[in-house]
C-alpha positions in Angstrom: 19.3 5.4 -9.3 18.5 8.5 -7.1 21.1 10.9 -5.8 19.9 13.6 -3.4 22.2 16.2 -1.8 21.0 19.2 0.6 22.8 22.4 -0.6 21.9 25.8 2.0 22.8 29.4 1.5 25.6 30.1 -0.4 26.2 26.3 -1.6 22.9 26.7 -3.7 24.6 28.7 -5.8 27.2 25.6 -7.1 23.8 23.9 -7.9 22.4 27.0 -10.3 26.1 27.8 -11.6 26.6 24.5 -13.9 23.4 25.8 -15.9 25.4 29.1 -16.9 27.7 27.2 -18.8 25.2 25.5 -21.0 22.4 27.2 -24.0 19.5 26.7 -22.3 16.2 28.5 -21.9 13.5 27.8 -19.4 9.4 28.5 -19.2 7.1 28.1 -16.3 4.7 25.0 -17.0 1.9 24.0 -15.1 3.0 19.7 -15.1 0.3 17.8 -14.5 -1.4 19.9 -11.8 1.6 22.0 -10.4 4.1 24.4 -11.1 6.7 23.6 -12.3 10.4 24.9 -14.7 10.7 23.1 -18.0 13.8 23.6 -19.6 14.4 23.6 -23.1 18.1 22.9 -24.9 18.7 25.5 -27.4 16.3 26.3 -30.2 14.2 22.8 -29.5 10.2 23.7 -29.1 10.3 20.2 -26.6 11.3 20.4 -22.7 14.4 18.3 -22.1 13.8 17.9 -18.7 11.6 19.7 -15.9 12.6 21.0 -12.6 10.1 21.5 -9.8 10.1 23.4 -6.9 8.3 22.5 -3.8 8.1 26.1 -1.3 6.9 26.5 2.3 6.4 30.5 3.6 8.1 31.8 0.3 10.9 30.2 0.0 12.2 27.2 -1.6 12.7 24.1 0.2 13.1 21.5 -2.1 14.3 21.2 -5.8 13.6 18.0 -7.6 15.8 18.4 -10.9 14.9 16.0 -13.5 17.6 16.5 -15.9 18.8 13.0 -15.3 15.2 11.3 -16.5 14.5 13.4 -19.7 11.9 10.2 -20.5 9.5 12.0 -18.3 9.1 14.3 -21.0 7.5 12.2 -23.0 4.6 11.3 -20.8 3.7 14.4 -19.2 1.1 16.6 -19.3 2.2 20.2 -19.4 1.2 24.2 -20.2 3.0 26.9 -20.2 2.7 29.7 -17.9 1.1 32.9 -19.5 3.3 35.7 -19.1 
């Protein structure tokens, strides 16, 4: 099952403020062809979960948060980001 909201301005915020509360640590990855977040829960050298970000004239438009399907992990390809 999919859920999809649309957060603007100042309601984005709600959506980035329930990661403060947990130990995690994230790394740009290039996934399988794009850019892409992977996040990592505490110490583990493994991605939990990816997020990617799709942008149109600098700024975000969409986030697809895959913290729900932490399977994907196991199948994708991925790289970190130098830097």
């Amino acid at each position: 099952m999919v859920s999809k909201s649309q957060r603007r301005g100042k309601q984005v915020g709600f959506y980035f403020a329930r990661y403060e509360k947990e130990q995690l640590r994230a790394r740009m990855v290039h996934l399988e062809g794009r850019l892409a977040i992977a996040v990592y829960a505490a110490d583990t050298p493994k991605p939990a979960y990816f997020i990617l970000l799709e942008s149109q004239d600098g700024r975000v438009q969409l986030i697809r948060d895959y913290r729900y399907v932490p399977y994907i992990v196991d199948e994708a390809e991925y790289e970190l980001v130098d830097g």
